[in-house]
KOLTI-854260 format. One record per residue (C-alpha): residue number from 0; y, z, x. Coordinates in steps of 0.001 Angstrom, whole numbers, plus 500000, padded with zeros to 6 digits. Each point is the difference from the previous one (the first is absolute). Last residue first. Layout:
BEGIN
pos; Y; Z; X
NUM; Y; Z; X
...
//
This chain:
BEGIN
pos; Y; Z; X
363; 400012; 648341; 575597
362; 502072; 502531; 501926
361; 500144; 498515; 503645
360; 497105; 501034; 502800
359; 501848; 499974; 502932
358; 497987; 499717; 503672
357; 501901; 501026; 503169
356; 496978; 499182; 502749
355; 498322; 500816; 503469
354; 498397; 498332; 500349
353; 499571; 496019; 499814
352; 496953; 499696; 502134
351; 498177; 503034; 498460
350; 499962; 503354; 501428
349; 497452; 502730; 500498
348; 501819; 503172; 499686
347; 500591; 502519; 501994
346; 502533; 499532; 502764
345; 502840; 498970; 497614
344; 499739; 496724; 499621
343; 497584; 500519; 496475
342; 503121; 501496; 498099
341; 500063; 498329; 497042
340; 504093; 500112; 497648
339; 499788; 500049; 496664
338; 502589; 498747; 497421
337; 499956; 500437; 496497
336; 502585; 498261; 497891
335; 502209; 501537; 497182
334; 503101; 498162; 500615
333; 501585; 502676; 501793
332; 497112; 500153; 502755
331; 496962; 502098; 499639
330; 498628; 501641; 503729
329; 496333; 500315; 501044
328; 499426; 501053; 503732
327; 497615; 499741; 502807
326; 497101; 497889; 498604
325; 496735; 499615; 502474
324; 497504; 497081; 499051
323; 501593; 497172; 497623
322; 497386; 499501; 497657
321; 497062; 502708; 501003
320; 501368; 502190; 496431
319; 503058; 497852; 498462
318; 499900; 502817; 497037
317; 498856; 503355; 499757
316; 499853; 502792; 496862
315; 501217; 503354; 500023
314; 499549; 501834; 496814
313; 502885; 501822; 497879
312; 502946; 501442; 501682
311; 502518; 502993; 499423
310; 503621; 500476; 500085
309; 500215; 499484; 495755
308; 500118; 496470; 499308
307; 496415; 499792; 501244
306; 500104; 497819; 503226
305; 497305; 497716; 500598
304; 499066; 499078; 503588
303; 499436; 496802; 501311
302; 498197; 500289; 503325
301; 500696; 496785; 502345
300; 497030; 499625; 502714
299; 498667; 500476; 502820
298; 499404; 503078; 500658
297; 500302; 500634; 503186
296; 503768; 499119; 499360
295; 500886; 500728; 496102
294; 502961; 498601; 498550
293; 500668; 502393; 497074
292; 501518; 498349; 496391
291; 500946; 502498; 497555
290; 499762; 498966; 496148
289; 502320; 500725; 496921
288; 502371; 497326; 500687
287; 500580; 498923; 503908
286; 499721; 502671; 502256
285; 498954; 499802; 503673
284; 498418; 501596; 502619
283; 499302; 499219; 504038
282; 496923; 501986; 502020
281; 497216; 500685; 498226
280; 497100; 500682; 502401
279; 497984; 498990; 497257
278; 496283; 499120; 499399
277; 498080; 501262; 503649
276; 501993; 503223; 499042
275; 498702; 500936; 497137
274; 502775; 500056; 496805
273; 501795; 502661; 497947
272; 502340; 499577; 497694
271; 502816; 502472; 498633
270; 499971; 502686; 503167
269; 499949; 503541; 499557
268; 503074; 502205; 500982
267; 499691; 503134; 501852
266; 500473; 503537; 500146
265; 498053; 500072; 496116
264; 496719; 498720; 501259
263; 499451; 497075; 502564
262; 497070; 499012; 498688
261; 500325; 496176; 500117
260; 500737; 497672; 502946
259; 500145; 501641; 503610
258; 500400; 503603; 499702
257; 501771; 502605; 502831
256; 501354; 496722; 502106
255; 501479; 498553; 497495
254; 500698; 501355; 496655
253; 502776; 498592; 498395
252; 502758; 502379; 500161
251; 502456; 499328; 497408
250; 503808; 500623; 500463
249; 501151; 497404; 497762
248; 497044; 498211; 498049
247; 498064; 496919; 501337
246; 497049; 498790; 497725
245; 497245; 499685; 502549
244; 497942; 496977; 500747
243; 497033; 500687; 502840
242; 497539; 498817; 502459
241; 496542; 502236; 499974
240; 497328; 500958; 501988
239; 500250; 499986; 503975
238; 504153; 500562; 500495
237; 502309; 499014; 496960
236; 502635; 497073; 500309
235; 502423; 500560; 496980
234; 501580; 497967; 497859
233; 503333; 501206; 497816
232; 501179; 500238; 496451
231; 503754; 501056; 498699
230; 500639; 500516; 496437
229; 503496; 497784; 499264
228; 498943; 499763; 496464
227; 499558; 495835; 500856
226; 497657; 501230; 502422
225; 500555; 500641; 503901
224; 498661; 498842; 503300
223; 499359; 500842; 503309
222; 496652; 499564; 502279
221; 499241; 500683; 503318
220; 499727; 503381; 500420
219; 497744; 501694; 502590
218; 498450; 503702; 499817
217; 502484; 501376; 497856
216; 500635; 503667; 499243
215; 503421; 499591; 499762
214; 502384; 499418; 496681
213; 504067; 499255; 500464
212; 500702; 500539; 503541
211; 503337; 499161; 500841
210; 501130; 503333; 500913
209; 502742; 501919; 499651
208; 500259; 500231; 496383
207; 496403; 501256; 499893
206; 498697; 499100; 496846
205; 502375; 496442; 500201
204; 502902; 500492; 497700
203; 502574; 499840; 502500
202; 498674; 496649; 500753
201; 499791; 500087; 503816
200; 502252; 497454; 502272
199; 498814; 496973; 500779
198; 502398; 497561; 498773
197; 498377; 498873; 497647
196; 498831; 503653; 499099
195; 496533; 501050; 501095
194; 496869; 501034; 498257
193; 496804; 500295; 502355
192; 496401; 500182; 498785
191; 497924; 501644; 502479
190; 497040; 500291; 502902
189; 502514; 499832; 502701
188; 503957; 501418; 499764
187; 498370; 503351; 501187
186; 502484; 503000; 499341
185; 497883; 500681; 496527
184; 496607; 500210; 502176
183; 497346; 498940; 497702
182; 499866; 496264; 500791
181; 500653; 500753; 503595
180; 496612; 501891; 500571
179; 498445; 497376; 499805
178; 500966; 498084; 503308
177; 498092; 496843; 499483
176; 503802; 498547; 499451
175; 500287; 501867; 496859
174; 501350; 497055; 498140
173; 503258; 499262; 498055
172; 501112; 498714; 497145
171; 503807; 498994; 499450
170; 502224; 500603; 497218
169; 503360; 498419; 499683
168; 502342; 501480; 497588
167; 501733; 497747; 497076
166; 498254; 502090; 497433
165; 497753; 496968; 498596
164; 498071; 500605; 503996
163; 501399; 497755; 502200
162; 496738; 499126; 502959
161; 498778; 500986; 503033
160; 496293; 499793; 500806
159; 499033; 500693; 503330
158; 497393; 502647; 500432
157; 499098; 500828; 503851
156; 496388; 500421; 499632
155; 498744; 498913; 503251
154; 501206; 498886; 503686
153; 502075; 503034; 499509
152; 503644; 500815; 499153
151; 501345; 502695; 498136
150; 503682; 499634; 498326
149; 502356; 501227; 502328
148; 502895; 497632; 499042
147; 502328; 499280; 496045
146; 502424; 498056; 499374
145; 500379; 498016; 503614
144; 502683; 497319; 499516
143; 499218; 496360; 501514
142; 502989; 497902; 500699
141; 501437; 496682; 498456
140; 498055; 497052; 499521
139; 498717; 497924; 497701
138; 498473; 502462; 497660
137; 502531; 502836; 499882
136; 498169; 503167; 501624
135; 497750; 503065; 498866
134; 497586; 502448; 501931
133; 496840; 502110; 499022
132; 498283; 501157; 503204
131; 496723; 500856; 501364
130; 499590; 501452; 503251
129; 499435; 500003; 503782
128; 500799; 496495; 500536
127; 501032; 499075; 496939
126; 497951; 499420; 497174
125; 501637; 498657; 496612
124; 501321; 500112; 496736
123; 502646; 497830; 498696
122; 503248; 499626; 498095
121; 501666; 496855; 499479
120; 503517; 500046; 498839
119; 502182; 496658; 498686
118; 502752; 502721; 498504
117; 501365; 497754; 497358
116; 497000; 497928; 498835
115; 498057; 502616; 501320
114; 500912; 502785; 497694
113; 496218; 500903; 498888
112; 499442; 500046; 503951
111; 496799; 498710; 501202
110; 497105; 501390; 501062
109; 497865; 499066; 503022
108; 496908; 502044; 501321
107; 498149; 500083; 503552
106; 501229; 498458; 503021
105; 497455; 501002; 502184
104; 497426; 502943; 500144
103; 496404; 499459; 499024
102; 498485; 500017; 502917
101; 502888; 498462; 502300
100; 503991; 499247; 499379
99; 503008; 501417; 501568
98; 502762; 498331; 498113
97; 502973; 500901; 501742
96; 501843; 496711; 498280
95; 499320; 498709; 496653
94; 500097; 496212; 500079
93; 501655; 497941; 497977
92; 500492; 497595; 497229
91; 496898; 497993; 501067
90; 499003; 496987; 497621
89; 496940; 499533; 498065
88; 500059; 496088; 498419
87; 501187; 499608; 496775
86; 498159; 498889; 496403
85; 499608; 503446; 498794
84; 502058; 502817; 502521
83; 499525; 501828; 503272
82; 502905; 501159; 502239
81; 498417; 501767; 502828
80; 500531; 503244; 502140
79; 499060; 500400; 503489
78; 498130; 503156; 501109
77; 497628; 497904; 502158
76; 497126; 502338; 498990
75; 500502; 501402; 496720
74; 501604; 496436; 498325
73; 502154; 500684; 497745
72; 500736; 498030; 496519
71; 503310; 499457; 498015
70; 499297; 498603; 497213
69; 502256; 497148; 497750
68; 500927; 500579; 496312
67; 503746; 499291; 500711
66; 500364; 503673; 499593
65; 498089; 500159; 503076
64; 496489; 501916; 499749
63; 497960; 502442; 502491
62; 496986; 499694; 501584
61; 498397; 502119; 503062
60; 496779; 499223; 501834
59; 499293; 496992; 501511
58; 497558; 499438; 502242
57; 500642; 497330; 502036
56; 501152; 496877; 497555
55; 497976; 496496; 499320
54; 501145; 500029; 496824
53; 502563; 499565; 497701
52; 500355; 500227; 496074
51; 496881; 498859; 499368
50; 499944; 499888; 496383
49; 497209; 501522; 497535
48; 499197; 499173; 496528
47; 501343; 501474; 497192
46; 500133; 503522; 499023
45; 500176; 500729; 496420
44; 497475; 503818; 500166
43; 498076; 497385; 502456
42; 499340; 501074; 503944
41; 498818; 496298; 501300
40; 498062; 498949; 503223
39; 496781; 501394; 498356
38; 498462; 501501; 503052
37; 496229; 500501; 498380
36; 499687; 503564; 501579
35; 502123; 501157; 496863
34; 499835; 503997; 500301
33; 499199; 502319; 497094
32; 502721; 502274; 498963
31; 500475; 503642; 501620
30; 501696; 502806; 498528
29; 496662; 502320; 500516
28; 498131; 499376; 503563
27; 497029; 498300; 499116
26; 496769; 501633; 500586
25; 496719; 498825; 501001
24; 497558; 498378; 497636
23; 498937; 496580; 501364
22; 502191; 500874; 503934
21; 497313; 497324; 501630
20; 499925; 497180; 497235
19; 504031; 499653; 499969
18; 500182; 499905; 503502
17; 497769; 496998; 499926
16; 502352; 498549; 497550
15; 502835; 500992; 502085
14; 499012; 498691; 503011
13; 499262; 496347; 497971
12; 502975; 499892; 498497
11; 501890; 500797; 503480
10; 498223; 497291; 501396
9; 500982; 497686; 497324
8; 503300; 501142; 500048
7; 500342; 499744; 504018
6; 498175; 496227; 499222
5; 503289; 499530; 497635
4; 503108; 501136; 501092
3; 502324; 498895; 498042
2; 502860; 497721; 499907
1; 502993; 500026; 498169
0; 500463; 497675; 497006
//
């Protein structure tokens, strides 16, 4: 089993106990479960216990799976690319290059191609010297083809999640790269969801057909994923008050920077959950079933997230809180495991010899 960090936990317990006695009879903001200061190292609803996949990685931040069942994993800062699997040692299968990484720019997001046994593409997001990029390229060689430049960069909110949406396109989330204005402005590539071809070109059925914006009005998406309906969900850094999930529909404009959270009215769309900020920034999503699992940063923790049947949610509730500090992404493999990736190397967490790690958690 994994290991956990227990005097943080205790101290953690302890902060939030005496938290607990000072806000007696303040608010909670609606949508939001109670937290699980008590770091239970396991996440239940037939989860068994956790594997260390690998560890001792620098911040790692994208995941994507092999048909074999392997991951691909990048790390933000080096921009290499490793080969991570149960009962092998990490390998490097390459390393991106023009990676231009600092803040929280780097080699970003990884997705691989549905037709990789065939094509053997990799497509990833990352920060070039003065942007962000989404590329793609054989693994194991061959050259590196630009889909998609001009993305804003920033030493902040510069998105990064890529990912095949159950259309075949591949969607990206952007931030507003502290510039936000760009998440309203419709010729601004920051502060949206992209939709792009696989070969880069734009869907003709995207709202504007010449333009691969698909909903704007983001502050900083990190966080992709899709039910078995093929309804679309991502995470959303908010500003002072509130982190976000939103239910993704074409065209939508979520909001940011005219409302942050609810009240947006009819011009824009209200977010599904709602959390405070010292409990989320949410950054990597995942489906498995009928609940969505958010790796949240600051927060923590692992929220598990019930999802309605209908595009809606039901109450938040958090796992693995003060057990394995940051978590970066959440991704379920073809055999039903989950598999989280922490995030504690990255300049703001507090890490633990063996961070930072690749953990699986296999269907019980």
């Amino acid at each position: 089993m994994a290991s956990t960090r227990s005097t943080r936990s205790q101290r953690r317990f302890v902060l939030a106990c005496l938290a607990g006695l000072l806000l007696a009879g303040c608010g909670v903001v609606p949508g939001v479960g109670e937290d699980d200061p008590g770091g239970d190292p396991g996440i239940g609803a037939g989860f068994g216990e956790p594997e260390v996949v690998a560890s001792g990685l620098e911040a790692p931040w994208g995941l994507a799976f092999l048909p074999d069942g392997d991951a691909l994993v990048s790390e933000r800062d080096s921009g290499r690319i490793l080969q991570v699997g149960p009962g092998t040692e990490p390998r490097v299968v390459g390393t991106v290059p023009g990676v231009d990484a600092g803040g929280e720019g780097g080699l970003l997001g990884l997705a691989v191609s549905p037709e990789f046994a065939s094509d053997r593409l990799v497509y990833a997001y990352f920060s070039a010297q003065g942007d962000n990029r989404i590329v793609r390229f054989r693994l194991g060689g061959g050259q590196v083809e630009v889909l998609l430049e001009g993305i804003p960069k920033a030493g902040i909110h510069n998105g990064g999640r890529i990912a095949f949406g159950p259309d075949g396109m591949v969607y990206a989330g952007t931030g507003d790269a502290a510039e936000r204005g760009n998440a309203q402005d419709p010729g601004s590539l920051g502060g949206k969801i992209l939709r792009l071809r696989p070969d880069g070109g734009i869907p003709a059925d995207n709202p504007d057909p010449g333009s691969p914006v698909w909903t704007l009005g983001h502050r900083n998406v990190q966080g992709l994923a899709w039910d078995g309906q093929g309804r679309m969900f991502a995470t959303e850094f908010g500003q002072n008050r509130v982190d976000e999930i939103n239910r993704i529909e074409r065209g939508g404009n979520y909001g940011w920077p005219e409302v942050e959270g609810t009240g947006g009215g009819e011009r824009f769309r209200d977010p599904l959950v709602t959390w405070p900020t010292s409990q989320a920034s949410p950054s990597g999503a995942a489906i498995a079933g009928d609940t969505l699992y958010v790796a949240a940063l600051r927060g923590e923790r692992l929220w598990t997230v019930p999802l309605d049947g209908d595009g809606g949610t039901g109450t938040p509730a958090a796992v693995l809180a003060g057990s394995y500090g940051r978590l970066r992404h959440a991704a379920v493999a073809a055999d039903g495991a989950l598999w989280v990736l922490t995030s504690n190397r990255d300049g703001r967490g507090d890490p633990a010899p063996d961070d930072d790690r690749v953990l699986r958690f296999p269907r019980a």
